[in-house]
N, C-alpha and C positions, 0 to 999 in steps of 0.2 A: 293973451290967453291961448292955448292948445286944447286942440281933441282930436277925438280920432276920426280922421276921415274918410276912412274906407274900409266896410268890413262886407263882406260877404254874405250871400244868405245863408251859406254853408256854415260861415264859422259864429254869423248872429247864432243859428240852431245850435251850434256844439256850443256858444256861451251859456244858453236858455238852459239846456242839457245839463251840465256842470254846475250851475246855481240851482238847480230843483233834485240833484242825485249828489252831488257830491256832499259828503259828509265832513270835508274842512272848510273851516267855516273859513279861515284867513281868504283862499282861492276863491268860494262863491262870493266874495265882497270883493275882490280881484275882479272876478269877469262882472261882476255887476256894475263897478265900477266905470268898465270898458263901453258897456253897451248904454252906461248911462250919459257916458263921456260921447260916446257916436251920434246920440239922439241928441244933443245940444247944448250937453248941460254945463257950466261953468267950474273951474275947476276949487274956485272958492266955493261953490255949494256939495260939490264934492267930497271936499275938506270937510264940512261941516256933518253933510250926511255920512260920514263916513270916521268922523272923529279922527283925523291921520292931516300930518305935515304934508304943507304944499307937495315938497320931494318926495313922499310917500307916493301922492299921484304921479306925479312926473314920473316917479321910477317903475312904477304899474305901466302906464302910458310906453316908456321908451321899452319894457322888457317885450310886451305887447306886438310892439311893431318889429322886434329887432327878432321874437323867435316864435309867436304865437302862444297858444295856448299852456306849452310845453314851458315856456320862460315864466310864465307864469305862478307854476308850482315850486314848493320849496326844493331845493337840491337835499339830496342826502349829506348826514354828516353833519348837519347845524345841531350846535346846541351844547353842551357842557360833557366832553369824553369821561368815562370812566378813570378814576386812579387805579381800578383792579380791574382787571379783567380776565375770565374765564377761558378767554382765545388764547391770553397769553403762558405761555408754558411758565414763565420766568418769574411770574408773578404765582401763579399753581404751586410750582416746586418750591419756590421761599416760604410760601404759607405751609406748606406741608411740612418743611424742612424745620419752621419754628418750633408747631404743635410735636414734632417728635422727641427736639430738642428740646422743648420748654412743657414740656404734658402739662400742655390748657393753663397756662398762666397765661392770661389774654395781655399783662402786661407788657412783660417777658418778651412775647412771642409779637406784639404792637412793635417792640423797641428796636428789635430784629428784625422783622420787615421793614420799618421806617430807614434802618441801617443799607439795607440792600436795592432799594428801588428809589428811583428817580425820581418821584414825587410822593414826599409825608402822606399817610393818611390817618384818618382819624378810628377811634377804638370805634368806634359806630359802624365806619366803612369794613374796617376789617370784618364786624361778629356780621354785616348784612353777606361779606363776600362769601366767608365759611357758612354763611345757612345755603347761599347759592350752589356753595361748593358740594354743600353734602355731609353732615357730620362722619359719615360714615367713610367718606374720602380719607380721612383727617387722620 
């Protein structure tokens, strides 16, 4: 079994710090985890207290050692991307390009963007994009 063997007074406080202010939960069960791994604790209780796969800790544990605190948070960009998006012009101008061509057949105007963009979206996605977009855009 592994733990951590060397942490600092410095970075024990910026753990303490982070689990009492931070408001993601994932990260405070992160450093809790670290500080609970320094003070002796087994990585099977861990597990338990923590409800998470052995390799959950292990990879807490090695991100830990390998960048500090900073490894520890999620990276930007995880998670499920947009089909539409409002940065994208390309996406902007087809929806606009629909609603001119097709005035407000959401059908119509589905069938036509579905035709021109690289991933299908759903009648749902489209009426949430145009309420983003701004009826007044349209």
């Amino acid at each position: 079994m592994r733990n951590i063997k060397t942490l600092t007074p410095e970075e024990m406080q910026e753990l303490r710090h982070v689990i009492n202010t931070s408001k993601n939960e994932a990260l405070r069960r992160r450093c809790q985890c670290i500080l609970y791994s320094f003070q002796g604790m087994l990585v099977n209780d861990l597990m338990q207290m923590f409800n998470v796969d052995r390799r959950s800790i292990y990879n807490w544990m090695n991100r830990w050692n390998e960048g500090g605190l900073e490894a520890l948070m999620d990276k930007p960009g995880r998670g499920l991307k947009p089909k539409l998006s409002l940065l994208s012009r390309d996406h902007v101008k087809e929806v606009k390009q629909a609603f001119q061509m097709y005035s407000g057949n959401y059908y119509q105007v589905l069938e036509h963007v579905n035709k021109r963009i690289p991933t299908p979206v759903s009648q749902h996605t489209l009426r949430r994009f145009v309420k983003k977009l701004g009826a007044t855009d349209i």
